[in-house]
N, C-alpha and C positions, 0 to 999 in steps of 0.2 A: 293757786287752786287749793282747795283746805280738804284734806286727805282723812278719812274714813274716822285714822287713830285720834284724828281734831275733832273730829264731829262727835266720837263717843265720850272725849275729855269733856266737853262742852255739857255735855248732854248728863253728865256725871255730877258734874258743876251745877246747874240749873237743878235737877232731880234733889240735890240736897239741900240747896236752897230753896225751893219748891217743900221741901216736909220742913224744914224749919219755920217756913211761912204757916203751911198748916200747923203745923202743932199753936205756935204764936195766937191765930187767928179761932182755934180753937178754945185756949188760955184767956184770951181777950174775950172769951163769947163775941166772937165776931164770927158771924158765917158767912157772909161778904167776903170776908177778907181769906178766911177757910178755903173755900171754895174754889174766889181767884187764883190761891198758889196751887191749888188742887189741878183745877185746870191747864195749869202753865206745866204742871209735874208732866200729866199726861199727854201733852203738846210735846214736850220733851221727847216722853219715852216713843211716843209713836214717831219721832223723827230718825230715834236709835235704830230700830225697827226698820225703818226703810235706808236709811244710811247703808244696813246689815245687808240689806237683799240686795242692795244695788252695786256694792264694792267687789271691786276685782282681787278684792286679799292684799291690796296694798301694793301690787303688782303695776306699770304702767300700761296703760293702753295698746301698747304694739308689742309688749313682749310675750302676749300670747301665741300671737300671728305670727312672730319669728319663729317662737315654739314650733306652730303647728306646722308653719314651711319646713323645718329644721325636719321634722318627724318624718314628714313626707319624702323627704330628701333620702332618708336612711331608709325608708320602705322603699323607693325605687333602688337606691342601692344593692339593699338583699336582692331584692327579686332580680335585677340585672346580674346579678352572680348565680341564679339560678335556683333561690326558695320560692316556695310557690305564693301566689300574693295573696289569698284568702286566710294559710296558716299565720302570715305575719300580719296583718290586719286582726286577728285572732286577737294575738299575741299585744298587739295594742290597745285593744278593748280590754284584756282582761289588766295590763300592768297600769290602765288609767282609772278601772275600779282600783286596783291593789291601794293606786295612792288616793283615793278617794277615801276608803274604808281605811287607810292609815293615819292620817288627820284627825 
């Protein structure tokens, strides 16, 4: 499976190849040939792009869902000990912004 950090090396790769083509096809007065690296650049970059939106942060597929069991786990804990379950539910919204807006 070719993983997020592959697909931006790639795409990094291509993108500079891609302006070495245009510059070239530019130099050549070629705008054919301008063009086509042009378009290849932007094929590139809008692959970066979706690569970006679609990546789990480099994380695996289930390690979220252990996460989220894990979390859930410790929320019926507290609460079986006797905190109330809307303060700690709080409590996890706000420390999932904290690391959200820490990043």
């Amino acid at each position: 499976m070719m993983t997020a950090r592959v697909v931006r090396r790639l795409v990094v790769v291509v993108c500079v190849g891609g302006i070495g083509g245009m510059v070239a096809g530019s130099v050549g007065d070629n705008n054919a040939v301008a063009m086509t690296f042009g378009l290849i650049t932007a094929a590139a970059a809008l692959c970066l792009i979706v690569s970006t939106a679609v990546a789990s942060g480099g994380a695996a597929p289930g390690v979220a869902g252990e996460q989220a069991s894990r979390v859930e786990q410790l929320v019926g804990d507290l609460v079986a000990t006797g905190a109330d379950e809307g303060t700690v539910r709080r409590l996890v919204r706000e420390a999932v912004r904290l690391g959200r807006n820490a990043g």
